[in-house]
C-alpha positions as CSV (number, residue, x, y, z in Angstrom):
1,X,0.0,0.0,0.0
2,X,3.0,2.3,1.1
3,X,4.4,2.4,-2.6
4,X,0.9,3.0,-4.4
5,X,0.6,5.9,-2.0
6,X,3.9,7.0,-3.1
7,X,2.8,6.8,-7.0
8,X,-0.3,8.8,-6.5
9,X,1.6,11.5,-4.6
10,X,4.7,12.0,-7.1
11,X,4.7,14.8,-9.2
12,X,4.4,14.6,-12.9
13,X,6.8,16.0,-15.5
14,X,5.8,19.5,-16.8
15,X,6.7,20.7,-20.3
16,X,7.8,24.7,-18.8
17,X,9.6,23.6,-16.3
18,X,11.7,21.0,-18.5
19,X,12.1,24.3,-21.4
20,X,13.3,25.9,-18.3
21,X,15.8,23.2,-17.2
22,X,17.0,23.0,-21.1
23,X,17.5,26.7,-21.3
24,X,19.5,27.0,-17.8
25,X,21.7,24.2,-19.2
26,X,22.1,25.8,-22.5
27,X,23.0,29.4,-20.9
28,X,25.6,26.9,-18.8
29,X,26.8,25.7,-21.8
30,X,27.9,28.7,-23.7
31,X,30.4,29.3,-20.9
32,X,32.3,25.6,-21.8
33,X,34.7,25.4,-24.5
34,X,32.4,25.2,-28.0
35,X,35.5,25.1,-30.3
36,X,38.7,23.7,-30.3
37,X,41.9,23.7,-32.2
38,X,45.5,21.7,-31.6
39,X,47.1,24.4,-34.2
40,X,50.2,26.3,-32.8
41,X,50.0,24.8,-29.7
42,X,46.2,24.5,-29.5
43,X,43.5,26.6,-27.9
44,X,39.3,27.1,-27.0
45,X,36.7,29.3,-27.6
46,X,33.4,29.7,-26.0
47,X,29.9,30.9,-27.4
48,X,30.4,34.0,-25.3
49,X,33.6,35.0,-26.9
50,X,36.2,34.0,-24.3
51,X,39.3,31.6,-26.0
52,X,42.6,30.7,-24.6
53,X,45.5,29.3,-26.6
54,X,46.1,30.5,-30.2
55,X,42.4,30.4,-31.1
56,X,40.6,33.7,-31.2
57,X,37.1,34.8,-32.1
58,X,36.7,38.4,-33.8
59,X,35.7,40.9,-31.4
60,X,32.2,42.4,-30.8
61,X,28.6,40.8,-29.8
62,X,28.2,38.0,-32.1
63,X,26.1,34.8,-32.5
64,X,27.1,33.3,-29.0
65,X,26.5,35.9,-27.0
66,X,22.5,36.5,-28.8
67,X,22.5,32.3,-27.9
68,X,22.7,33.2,-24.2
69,X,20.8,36.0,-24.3
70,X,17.8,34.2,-26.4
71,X,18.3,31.1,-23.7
72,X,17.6,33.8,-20.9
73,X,14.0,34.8,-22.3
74,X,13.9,30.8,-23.0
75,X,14.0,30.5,-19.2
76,X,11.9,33.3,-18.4
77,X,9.0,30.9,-21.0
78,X,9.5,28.0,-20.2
79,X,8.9,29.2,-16.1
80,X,5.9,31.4,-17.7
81,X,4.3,27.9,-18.6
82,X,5.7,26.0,-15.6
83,X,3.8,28.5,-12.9
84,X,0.7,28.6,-15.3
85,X,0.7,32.5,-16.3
86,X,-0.7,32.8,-20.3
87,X,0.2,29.2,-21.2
88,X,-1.0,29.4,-24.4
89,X,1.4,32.7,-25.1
90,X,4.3,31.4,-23.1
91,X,4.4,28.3,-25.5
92,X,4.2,30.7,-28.4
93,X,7.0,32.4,-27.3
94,X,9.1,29.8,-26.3
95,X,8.8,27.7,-29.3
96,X,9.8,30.4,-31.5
97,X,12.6,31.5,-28.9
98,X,13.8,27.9,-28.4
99,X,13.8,27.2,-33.1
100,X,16.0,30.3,-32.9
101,X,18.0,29.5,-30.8
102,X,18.4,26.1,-32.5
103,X,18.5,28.0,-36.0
104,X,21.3,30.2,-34.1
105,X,23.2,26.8,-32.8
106,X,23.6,25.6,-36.4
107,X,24.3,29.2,-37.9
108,X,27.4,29.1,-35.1
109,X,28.4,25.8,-36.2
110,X,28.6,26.2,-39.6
111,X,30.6,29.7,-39.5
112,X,33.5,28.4,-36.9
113,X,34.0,25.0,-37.4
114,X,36.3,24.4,-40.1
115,X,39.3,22.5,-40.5
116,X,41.7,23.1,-38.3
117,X,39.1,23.9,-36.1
118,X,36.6,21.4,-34.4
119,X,33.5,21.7,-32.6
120,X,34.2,21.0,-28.8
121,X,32.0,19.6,-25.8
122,X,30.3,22.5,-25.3
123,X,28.8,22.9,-28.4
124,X,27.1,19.5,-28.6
125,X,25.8,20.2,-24.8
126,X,24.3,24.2,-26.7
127,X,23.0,21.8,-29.4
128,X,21.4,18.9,-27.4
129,X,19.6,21.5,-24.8
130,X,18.2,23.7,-27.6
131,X,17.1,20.8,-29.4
132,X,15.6,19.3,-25.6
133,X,14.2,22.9,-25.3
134,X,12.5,22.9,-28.7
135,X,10.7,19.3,-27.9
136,X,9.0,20.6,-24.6
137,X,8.0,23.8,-25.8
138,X,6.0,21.9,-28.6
139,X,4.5,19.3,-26.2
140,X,3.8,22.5,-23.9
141,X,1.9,24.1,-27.0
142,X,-0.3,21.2,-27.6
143,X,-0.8,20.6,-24.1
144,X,-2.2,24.0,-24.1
145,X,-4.2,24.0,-27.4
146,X,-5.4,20.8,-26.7
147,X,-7.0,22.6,-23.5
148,X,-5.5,20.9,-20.8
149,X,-3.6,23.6,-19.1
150,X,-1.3,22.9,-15.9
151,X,-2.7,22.4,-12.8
152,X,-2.0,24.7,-10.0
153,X,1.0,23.4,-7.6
154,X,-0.2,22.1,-4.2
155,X,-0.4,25.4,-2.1
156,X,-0.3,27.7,-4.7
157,X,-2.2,30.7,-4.8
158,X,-4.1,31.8,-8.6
């Protein structure tokens, strides 16, 4: 009886929180090395324009930096739809955040890595959150449409 009473109390997974959870990891993972090269000695970059080593990213704001800022508003969403405040525009917003950001992950990709330089850890973590990020905020949009909207936490106030 003790572990039925323990699967009727758990919580189930939302999609907002889970766009949230992708997003803070993506934001995370801009700070990790995203490129990497063993040429004169080798060096790193990272999506927000730090490098060490003889690799070195032009100077400026550039597409790493609009990742974390875009993964920001992704978490301030996917939270949106986890708490329950305008669902149906929170999923709006974070799908189209959370494709750009995706769009934005490739765009990166495709302008820095070239030989002799290789995508590092980093970037696959960017890639795998945003595509993570992009699932839940579709599942949170058809949750929504579908009318089922979140119910409220236990000892929440609406």
């Amino acid at each position: 009886m003790g572990a039925h009473a323990n699967v009727a109390t758990m919580v189930r997974l939302r999609p907002g929180w889970l766009v949230a959870l992708f997003a803070a990891v993506l934001a995370t993972s801009a700070f990790l090395p995203w490129l990497t090269t063993s040429v004169n000695g080798g060096g790193w970059a990272n999506a927000i324009g730090g490098s060490a080593g003889s690799l070195e990213l032009p100077p400026g704001f550039g597409v790493g930096q609009l990742i974390v800022l875009l993964s920001s508003m992704l978490l301030v969403a996917g939270a949106m739809i986890g708490r329950g405040l305008w669902v149906r525009l929170a999923s709006v917003v974070a799908l189209l955040i959370s494709l750009s950001v995706m769009a934005l992950t490739m765009y990166y990709y495709n302008i820095n890595v070239k030989p002799p330089v290789a995508a590092a850890y980093g970037l696959y973590i960017g890639a795998v959150s945003a595509a993570g990020a992009v699932c839940c905020s579709m599942w949170a949009l058809i949750s929504s449409i579908a009318g089922r909207p979140p119910r409220a936490e236990p000892g929440s106030v609406r």
